[in-house]
Structure formats: C-alpha cells, structure tokens
C-alpha positions in Angstrom: -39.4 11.5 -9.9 -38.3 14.5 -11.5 -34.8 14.4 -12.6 -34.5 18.1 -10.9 -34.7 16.3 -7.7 -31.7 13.6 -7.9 -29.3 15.4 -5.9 -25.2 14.9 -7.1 -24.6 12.8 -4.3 -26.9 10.6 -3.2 -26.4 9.2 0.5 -28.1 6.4 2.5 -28.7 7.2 6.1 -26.8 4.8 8.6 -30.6 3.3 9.3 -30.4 2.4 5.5 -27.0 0.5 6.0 -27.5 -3.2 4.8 -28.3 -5.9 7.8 -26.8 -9.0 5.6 -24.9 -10.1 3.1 -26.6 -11.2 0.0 -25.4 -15.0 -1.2 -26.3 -15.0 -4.8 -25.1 -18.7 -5.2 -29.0 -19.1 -3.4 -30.4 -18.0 -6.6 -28.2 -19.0 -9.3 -29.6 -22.0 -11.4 -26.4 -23.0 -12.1 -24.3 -23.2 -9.0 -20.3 -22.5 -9.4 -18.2 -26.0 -8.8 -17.4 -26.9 -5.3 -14.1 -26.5 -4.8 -11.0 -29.6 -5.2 -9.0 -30.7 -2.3 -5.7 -30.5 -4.8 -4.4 -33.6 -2.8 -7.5 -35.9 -3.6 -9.4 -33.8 -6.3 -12.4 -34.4 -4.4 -14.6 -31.6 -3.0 -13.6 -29.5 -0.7 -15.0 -30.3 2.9 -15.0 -27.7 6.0 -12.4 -29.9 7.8 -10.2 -29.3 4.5 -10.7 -25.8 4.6 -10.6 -25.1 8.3 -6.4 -25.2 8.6 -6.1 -22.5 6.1 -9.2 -20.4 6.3 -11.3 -19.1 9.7 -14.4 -21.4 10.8 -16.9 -19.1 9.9 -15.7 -17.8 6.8 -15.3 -21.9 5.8 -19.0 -22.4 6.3 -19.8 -19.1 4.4 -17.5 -20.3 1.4 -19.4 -23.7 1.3 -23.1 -21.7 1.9 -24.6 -22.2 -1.3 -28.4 -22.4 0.3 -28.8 -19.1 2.4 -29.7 -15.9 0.3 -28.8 -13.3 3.3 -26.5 -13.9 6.0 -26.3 -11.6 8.6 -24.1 -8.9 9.1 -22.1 -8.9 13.0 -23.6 -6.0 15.1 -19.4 -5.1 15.1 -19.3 -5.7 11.7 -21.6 -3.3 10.9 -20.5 -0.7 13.8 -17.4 -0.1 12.1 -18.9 0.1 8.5 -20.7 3.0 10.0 -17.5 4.8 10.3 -17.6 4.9 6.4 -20.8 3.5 5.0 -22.7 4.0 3.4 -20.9 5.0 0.6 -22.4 7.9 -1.9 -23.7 7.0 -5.3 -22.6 9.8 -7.4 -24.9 11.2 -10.5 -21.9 12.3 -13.0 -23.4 15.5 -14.1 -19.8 16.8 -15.5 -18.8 13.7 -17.2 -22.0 13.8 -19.1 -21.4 17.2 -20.1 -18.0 16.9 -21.1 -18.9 13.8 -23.4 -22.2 15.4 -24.6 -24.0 12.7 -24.1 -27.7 11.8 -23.4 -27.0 9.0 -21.1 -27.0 9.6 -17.9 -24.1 8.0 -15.9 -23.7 6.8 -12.1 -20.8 5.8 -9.9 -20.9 4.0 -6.5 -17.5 5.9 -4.8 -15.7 3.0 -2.6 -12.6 5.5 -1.7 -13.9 7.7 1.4 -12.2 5.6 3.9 -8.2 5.4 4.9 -7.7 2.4 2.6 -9.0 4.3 -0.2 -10.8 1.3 -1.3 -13.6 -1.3 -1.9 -11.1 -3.7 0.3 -12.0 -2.9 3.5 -15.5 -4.1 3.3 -14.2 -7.8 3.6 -10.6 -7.1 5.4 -13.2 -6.1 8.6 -15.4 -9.0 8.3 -12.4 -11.8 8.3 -10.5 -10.1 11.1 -13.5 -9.8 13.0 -14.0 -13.4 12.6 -9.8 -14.3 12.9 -10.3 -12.2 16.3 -13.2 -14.1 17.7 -12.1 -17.3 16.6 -9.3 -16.1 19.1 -6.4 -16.5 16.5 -2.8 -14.4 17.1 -2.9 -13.0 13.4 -3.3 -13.9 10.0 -1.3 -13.7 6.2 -2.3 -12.6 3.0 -0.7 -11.6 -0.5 -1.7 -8.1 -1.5 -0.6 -7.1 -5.5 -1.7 -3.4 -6.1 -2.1 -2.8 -2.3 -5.4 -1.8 -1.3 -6.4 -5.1 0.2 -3.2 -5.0 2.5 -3.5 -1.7 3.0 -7.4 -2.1 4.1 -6.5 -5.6 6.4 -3.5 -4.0 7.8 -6.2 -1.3 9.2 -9.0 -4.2 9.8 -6.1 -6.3 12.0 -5.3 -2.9 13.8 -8.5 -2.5 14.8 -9.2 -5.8 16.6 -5.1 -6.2 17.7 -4.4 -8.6 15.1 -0.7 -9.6 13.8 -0.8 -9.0 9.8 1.3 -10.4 7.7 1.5 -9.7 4.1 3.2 -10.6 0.9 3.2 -8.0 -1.6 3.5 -8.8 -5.3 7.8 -7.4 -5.6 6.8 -5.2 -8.1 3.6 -3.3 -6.8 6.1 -3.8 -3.5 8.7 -1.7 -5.6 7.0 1.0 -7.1 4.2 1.5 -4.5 6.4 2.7 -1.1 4.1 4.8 0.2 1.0 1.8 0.0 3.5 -0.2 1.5 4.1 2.0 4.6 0.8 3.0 4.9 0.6 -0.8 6.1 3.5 -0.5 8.2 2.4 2.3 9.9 -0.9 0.2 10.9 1.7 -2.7 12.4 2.0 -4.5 9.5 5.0 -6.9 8.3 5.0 -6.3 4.6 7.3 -8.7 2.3 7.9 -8.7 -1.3 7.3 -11.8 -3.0 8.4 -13.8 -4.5 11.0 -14.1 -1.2 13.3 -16.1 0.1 11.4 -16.4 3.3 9.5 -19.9 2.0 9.7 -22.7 0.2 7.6 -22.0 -2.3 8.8 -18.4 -2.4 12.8 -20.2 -3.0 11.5 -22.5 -5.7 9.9 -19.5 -7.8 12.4 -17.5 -7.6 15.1 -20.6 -8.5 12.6 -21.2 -11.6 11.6 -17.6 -12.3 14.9 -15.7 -11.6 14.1 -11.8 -11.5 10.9 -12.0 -11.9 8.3 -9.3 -10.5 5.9 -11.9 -9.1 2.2 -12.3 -9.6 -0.8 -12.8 -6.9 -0.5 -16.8 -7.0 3.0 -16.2 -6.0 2.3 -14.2 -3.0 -0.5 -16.5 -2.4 1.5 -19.6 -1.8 3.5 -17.6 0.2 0.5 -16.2 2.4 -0.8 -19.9 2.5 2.9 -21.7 3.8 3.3 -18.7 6.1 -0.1 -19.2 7.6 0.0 -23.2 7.9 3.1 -22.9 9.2 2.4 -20.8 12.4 0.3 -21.9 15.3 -2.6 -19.7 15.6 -2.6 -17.9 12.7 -5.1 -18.5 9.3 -5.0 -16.9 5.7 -7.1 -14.7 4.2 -7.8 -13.1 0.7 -9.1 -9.9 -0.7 -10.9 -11.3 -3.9 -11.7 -14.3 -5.6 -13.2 -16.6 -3.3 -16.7 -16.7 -2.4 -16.8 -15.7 1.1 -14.9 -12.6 -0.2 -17.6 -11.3 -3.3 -20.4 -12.0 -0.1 -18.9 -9.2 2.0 -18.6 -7.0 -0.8 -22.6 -7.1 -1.5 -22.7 -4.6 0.7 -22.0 -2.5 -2.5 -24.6 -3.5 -4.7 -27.0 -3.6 -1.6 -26.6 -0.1 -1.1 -26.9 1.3 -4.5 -29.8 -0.7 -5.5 -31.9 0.8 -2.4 -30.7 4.6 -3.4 -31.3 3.6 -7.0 -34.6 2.9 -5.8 -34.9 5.6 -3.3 -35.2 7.6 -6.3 -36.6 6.1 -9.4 -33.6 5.0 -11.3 -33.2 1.4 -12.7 -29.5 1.4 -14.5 -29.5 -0.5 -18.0 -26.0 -0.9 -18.4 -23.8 -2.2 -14.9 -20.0 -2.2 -15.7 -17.1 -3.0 -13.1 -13.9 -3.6 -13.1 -12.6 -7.4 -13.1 -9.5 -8.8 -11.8 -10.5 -12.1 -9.0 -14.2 -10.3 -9.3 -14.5 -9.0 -5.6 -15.6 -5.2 -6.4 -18.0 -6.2 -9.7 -19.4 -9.2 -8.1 -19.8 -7.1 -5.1 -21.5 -4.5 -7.4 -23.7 -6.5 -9.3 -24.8 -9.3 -7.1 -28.4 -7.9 -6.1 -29.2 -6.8 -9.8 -27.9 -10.2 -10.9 -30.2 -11.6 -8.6 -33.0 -9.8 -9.5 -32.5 -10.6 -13.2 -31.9 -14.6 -12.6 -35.6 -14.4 -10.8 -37.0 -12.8 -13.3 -37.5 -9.2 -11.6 -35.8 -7.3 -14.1 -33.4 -7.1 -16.9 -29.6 -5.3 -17.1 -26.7 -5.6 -19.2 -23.7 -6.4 -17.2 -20.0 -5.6 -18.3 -16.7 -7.4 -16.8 -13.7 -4.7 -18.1 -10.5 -6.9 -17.5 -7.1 -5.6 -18.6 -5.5 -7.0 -21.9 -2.4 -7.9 -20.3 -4.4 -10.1 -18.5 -7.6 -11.5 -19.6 -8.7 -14.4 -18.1 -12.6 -13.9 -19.3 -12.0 -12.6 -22.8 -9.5 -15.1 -23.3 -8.7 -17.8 -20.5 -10.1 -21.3 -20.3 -13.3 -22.6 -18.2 -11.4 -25.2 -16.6 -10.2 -26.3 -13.0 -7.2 -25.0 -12.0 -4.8 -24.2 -8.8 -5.5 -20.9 -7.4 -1.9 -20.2 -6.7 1.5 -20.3 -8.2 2.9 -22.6 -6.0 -0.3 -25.2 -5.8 -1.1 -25.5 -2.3 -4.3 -24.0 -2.5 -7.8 -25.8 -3.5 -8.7 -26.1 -7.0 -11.1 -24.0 -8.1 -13.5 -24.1 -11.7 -13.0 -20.7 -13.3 -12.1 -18.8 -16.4 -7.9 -19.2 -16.3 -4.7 -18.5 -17.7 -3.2 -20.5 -16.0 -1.5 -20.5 -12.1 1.8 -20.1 -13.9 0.5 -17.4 -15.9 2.8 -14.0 -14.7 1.6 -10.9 -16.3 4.1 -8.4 -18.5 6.0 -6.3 -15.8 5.0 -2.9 -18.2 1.2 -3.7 -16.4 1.0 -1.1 -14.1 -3.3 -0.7 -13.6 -3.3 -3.7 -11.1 -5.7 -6.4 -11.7 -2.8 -8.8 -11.6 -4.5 -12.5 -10.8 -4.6 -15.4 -13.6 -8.1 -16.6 -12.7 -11.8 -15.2 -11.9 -14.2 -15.9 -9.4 -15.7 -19.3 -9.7 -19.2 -17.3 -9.2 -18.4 -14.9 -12.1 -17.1 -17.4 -14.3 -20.1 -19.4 -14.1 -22.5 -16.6 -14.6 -20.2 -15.4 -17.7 -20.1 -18.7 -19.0 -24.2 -19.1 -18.3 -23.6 -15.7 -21.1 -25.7 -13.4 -17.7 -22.9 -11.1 -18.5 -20.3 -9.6 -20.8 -16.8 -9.2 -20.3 -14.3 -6.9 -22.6 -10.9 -6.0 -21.7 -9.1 -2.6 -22.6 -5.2 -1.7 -23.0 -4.0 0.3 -20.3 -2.5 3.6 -21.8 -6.5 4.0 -22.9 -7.3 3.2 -19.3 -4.9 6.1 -17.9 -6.4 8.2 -20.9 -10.1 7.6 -19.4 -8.8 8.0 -15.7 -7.2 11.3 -16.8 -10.5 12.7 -18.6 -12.6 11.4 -15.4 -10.3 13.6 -12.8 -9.9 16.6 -14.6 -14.1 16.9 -14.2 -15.3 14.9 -11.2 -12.4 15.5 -9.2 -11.6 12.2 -8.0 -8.1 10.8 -8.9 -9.6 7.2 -9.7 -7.4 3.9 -8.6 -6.0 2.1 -12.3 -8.1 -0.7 -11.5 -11.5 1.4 -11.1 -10.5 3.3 -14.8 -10.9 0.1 -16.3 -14.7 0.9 -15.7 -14.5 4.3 -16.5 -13.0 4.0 -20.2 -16.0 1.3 -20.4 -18.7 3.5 -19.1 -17.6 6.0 -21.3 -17.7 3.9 -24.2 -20.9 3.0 -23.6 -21.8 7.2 -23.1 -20.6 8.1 -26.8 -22.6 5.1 -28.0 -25.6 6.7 -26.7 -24.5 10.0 -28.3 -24.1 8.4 -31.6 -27.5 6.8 -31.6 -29.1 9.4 -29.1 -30.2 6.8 -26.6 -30.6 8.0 -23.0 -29.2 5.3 -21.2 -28.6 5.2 -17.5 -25.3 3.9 -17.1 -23.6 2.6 -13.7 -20.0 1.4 -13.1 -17.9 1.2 -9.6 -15.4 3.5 -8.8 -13.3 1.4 -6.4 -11.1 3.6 -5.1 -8.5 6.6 -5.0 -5.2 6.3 -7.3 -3.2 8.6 -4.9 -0.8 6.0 -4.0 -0.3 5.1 -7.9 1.2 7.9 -9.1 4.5 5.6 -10.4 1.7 4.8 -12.7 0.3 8.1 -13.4 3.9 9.4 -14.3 4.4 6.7 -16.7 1.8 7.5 -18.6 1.8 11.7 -18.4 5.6 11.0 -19.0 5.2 9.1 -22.0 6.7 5.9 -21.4 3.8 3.9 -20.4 3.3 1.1 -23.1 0.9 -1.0 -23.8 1.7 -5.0 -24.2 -1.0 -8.0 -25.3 0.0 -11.5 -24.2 1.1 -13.5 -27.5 -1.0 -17.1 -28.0 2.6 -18.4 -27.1 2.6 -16.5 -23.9 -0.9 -17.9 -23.0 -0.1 -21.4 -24.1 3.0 -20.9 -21.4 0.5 -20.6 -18.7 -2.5 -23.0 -20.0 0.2 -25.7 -20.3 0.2 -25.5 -16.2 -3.6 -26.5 -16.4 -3.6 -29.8 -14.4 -6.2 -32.5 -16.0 -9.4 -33.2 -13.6 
C-alpha cells in the first residue's frame, strides 16, 4: 500500500476491538519460574494465592497453557468507551529529525486516567466485583495505576484503597485527588498505618518510599480486612495479559495497512505497558513468523535489566509477597529521591526477564534530564505532553531515528506512548527550571540492595 494512503491516525473500528487476551507464556520455549510461596519456597499453588489475589486472576497468573483467554462481554463494553486506541504515524517527528525512518506510536492517554493502567485496573475490579468482594488495595508510585483503579473501582462500586509511594504522594497533588475525587482513600507510604509500613520507616527514617514499600502495605491492608483482595498495576503476569490488548491492536492496524515495524521499543519499569506492547510480535517471532528487534528503555537510577541480577527474590520491601525469578536489584533496593520520570520498582516481570535473559530482546537505560530533553522535542511537534515514563521510549525511538539518518536506512520504528504527563509537571519544572539532576546508582548502592537477595 502506497505510503500516500497511511492516514496520521490510524483507528480500529470497535468491531476490530480484541475478543481475548493473548498469553504469551503458551508459546514461550522457556517458560518464566513459577512463583515461591516465601514461607516454604515451594511453588506457588492457587490456594496460596487465593487470600491475597481474586480467584480468577489466580488461575490466569498460573495459566501457562492457554494462548487467548477471553475477554468479559463487560470487560470489553467499557473498553469501548476508549478503545481502541489510535496508532499514530509521527509525520512531524520525522521531519524535525530529518530522518528516513519512519516512526509509529500506539497513544494509551485518551482516557481520564491518561494512561495504559486502565486496561488491567477494569479487568481486576470486574473480577473483585463478581467475586462479590467489598473493595480492594493497591500501591500506586507515579499514579496512573491508582488513578486508573480508583476509576475502575468507581465504576463497579468498589472501596479502593491505595498506597502511594510518599514522594510521587508529595509532589503529585493533583494525581492524588484525581483519585479522591473517584472515592478513593489514598495514603502515603511508607505510613504508620501498618506494620510493615512502622518497621520501614523505624529502619528507613525519612525516606521517600519505593513500590515494594507500598506493596507490603497494599498486601497487610488487604489480608487484614475481610472481604477485600490486593491488586497490582504491573509486574505480575495476570497484569502484562490484560495489557495485550495493546499489542493486539496495533499489530491488526499495522497489518490493516502494510506495515511490519523493525524496531519495537517500550518503556520498562515492572514491564506491564512493553510486555503489553510487544507480546503478539514476540509471539510471532518465538514461532518463527517473523523477525523484530525489541528495546526495554529502563531509567539509570534504576536498572534492574541493564544491571540487576537474574535471581529469585521478594517482590516487596517488606517480604510478604511470593518470590518471584526476575532481573533484580534487590526488594531493599530504594531509588535516589532526585528520580522524578517514574519507573520506580526494583524488579521486572518474570516473563520479560526470561525472554531478556533468552537474549529475544534488548534492554538500555537512559538518564533522565535526556529523557525530559526527548519528552520536550516530542511535544513541541506532536502535541502530546508525553508521561516521564513513556519519554523513556521516545529518547530511544529517536535514537534509533538519527541512526537511520546517519546510515540512511528507512526503518520503521514503533515505541508506546503510555500516557499524558499533565499531572507531572513538578517534573517538567525541574527540568525547564534547571535543577533537575541526573544520579547513577554507585556498585556500593546496588550491593546495598543485592545484599537483601535471599538464597533459593
């Protein structure tokens, strides 16, 4: 097809909206670990799972046989009020860079979350509502996914409770009411409203907290309460399923119209959004379909691929939580309070890690003032003010434009845009301001938080 005829925008019709999930554990040679009860350090079993997580989402996180599993006729009603999402030809990026390749972005910010989040927030309150629970808990750093399950729990008259990460809680107000104007009860954590949250803060005095902090917290909260359950926005693998809807969708537009990407890139902080992304092209490429360079872009503050251990480890500060096989810096691992782009957690999907460590995919990480610089140079020509987390991608993808303009290749280039930044403008204002700074953990720092690693 003509390139005349790819439009800017190009949009799915609801009749095009994906019917199932895609599980790409089904296809992967090398299936991720099974999770550790931390108690006996044996696999996980659904009877371990079922006090903290929902019933259903227990039996997806254990599915490691079904490719597709169905989508909920609700499930997919309310994704209609949003999805699917556009894939976006960036014409004025490529102009502005001067360079041959041609780039693509999946949007995941026209809805009132502003991000990727909702995709899986729905799906587990729709299954917390029919397993006829009174409301779950979660940890939130940046905000989105609290933001996004605040709305889910809304929506099906769910109580939400939510630990955010004290120093996204302190200088992201406006994300934070945003969930208290859906009914949410937002707390920073580390608190003094748990156990776990008492003992970090008695071992870590002033600190800003990190996701496994707000995690244990989320976990006591929900184990604690009679009829309530936890749930996550990223990580686990029931979590990167719901997310597929992403890839799903921009493989069949890619399709639609002719285009097969070379280069995938995605953001990476628990893998949710790039999993999400790259799941179907991964899948084609582990059957032999076809072949794509995948990119992982992880911050340096905290870069658990680039520079973690493949190990087991506690998912959480506070080691309540299963153990899980993935790339690590340890649970006690608390990034630099200066990091101010999100992707906050200490470990990566177990699915990602496996596929990074099967070398299916690369992973680099970037220092944020040349994130901020990338997000900047992205809004001023496609008009999107891009979430930190998403400009991780974008200072990748255009890497990988002005290497095709050195060597004249005409790539086609894809990334994720994850979101809107308009409720990160602390960060934005740090770095137009000046005072943003950029700060790589010392092998001293990481040996801090490997030194947590248990022995399995």
């Amino acid at each position: 097809m003509s390139e005349q005829k790819i439009p800017y925008k190009i949009y799915l019709s609801e009749n095009e909206l994906p019917e199932s999930w895609y599980n790409i554990r089904a296809d992967m040679k090398n299936k991720p670990a099974p999770l550790l009860n931390p108690e006996t350090k044996k696999p996980c079993t659904e009877e371990d799972l079922r006090h903290v997580f929902c019933d259903e989402l227990v039996k997806q996180e254990l599915n490691d046989k079904d490719a597709y599993i169905p989508i909920p006729h609700e499930i997919r009603e309310f994704y209609k009020m949003y999805r699917p999402a556009p894939l976006v030809r960036a014409y004025c990026l490529e102009k502005k860079l001067g360079t041959p390749a041609k780039i693509y972005y999946k949007f995941e910010g026209n809805n009132t979350s502003g991000s990727h989040k909702l995709n899986s927030a729905i799906a587990q309150a729709y299954y917390a509502k029919k397993q006829g629970l009174r409301g779950v808990t979660t940890e939130t750093g940046a905000g989105q996914w609290g933001t996004a399950l605040s709305m889910a729990c809304s929506y099906f008259d769910l109580d939400c409770q939510v630990y955010m990460v004290k120093v996204s809680y302190e200088q992201k107000p406006f994300r934070r009411e945003v969930m208290r104007t859906y009914g949410a009860k937002v707390t920073p954590s580390p608190s003094e409203t748990t156990e776990v949250g008492r003992k970090i803060l008695k071992d870590h005095p002033g600190t800003g907290g990190s996701l496994g902090c707000a995690i244990s917290e989320a976990v006591e909260a929900a184990t604690k309460q009679e009829g309530y359950r936890y749930v996550l926005g990223s990580v686990l693998n029931q979590v990167l399923l719901h997310q597929t809807v992403i890839g799903l969708e921009t493989m069949t537009a890619m399709d639609k119209y002719g285009i097969k990407p070379d280069v995938i890139i995605g953001c990476a902080g628990g893998g949710s959004n790039l999993g999400g992304l790259i799941s179907p092209f991964m899948g084609r490429k582990l059957r032999g379909e076809a072949d794509y360079k995948f990119i992982a872009v992880e911050p340096a503050s905290c870069p658990s691929l680039t520079r973690g251990k493949f190990v087991y480890d506690f998912c959480d500060t506070g080691h309540v939580c299963p153990l899980q096989k993935m790339y690590t810096l340890g649970s006690n691992f608390i990034p630099s309070p200066n990091h101010a782009g999100g992707l906050r957690y200490h470990g990566m999907s177990s699915i990602l890690s496996q596929l990074y460590d099967d070398k299916l995919m690369e992973a680099r990480s970037v220092e944020q003032t040349e994130v901020f610089k990338a997000a900047q140079e992205f809004a001023r020509v496609e008009g999107i003010l891009p979430a930190p987390e998403s400009s991780h991608a974008i200072k990748v993808a255009i890497d990988e434009a002005l290497k095709c303009k050195e060597t004249g290749e005409e790539k086609t280039i894809l990334f994720g845009l994850t979101g809107t930044g308009y409720f990160d403008m602390y960060a934005y204002k740090a770095f137009n301001d000046g005072t943003m700074s950029d700060y790589i953990p010392t092998e001293d720092d990481l040996a801090k938080g490997f030194s947590g690693i248990p022995s399995i």
